[in-house]
N, C-alpha and C positions, 0 to 999 in steps of 0.2 A: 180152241185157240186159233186154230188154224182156219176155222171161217171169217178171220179177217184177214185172211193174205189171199190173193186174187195174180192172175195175169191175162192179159188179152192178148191171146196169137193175132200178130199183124200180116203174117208172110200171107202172101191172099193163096199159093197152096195148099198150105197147113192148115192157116184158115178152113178151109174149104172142109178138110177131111177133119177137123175137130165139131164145125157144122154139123157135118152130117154124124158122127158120129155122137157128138154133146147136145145138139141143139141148139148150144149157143159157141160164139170164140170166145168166153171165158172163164175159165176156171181155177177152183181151187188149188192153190201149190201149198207144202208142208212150210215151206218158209220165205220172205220177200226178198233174202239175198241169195244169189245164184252160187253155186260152188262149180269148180271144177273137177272134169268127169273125161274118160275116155270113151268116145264113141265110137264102132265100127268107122273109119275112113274121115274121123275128126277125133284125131286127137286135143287134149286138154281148150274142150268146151264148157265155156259156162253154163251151165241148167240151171232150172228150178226144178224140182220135182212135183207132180200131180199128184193130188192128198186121194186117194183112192178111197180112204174112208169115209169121203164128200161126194162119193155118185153113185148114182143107183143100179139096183142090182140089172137094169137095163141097159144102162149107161155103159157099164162091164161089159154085159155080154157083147155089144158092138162092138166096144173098146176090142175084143179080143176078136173079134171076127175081121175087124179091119185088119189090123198087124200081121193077123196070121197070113192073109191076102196080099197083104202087099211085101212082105218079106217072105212069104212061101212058106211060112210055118205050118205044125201041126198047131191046133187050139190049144189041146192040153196043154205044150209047150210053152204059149205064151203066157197062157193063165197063170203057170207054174212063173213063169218067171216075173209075172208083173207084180206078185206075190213077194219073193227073192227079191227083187232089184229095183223096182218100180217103176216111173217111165219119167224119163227125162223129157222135159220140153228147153230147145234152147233158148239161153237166155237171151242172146241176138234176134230171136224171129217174137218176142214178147216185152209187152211194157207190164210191170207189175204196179198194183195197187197195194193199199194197204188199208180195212176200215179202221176206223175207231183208233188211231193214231197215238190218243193221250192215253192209250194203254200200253204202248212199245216205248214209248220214246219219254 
């Protein structure tokens, strides 16, 4: 169900490190409406969450090599938690899609 819900990071940042990281700025989120979330030094942000069970086990491993780099993690650490918690994208720095429409609505 969830390969019809999509987002494209626009922040050209974020962008950049979803790039390198995805290949592409867009992906998979578990759903098209963003909820609100506490992040480290943002509080009560809207996210979408990234559907992790939509990239590949390459896609992971970067996934987890970047975070841990640039927050100074251990890998395990991140793994463990992306696992746990999963990874918020905000909803401010993405526009979502949504395919196949006449199926949601």
């Amino acid at each position: 169900m969830a390969e019809d819900f999509m987002v494209t990071i626009t922040n050209p940042e974020r962008a950049a490190e979803w790039q390198a990281v995805f290949g592409t700025t867009t992906v998979h989120v578990q759903s098209p409406i963003p909820f609100e979330a506490s992040l480290p030094g943002r509080p009560r942000s809207l996210v979408y969450l990234l559907d992790l069970r939509l990239i590949s086990d390459d896609q992971r491993r970067k996934l987890v090599e970047h975070l841990a780099r640039k927050f100074g993690l251990a890998k395990s650490f991140v793994d463990a938690e992306l696992d746990a918690h999963g990874v918020p994208l905000l909803a401010e720095d993405c526009v979502a899609t949504v395919d196949h429409p006449q199926k949601w609505f």
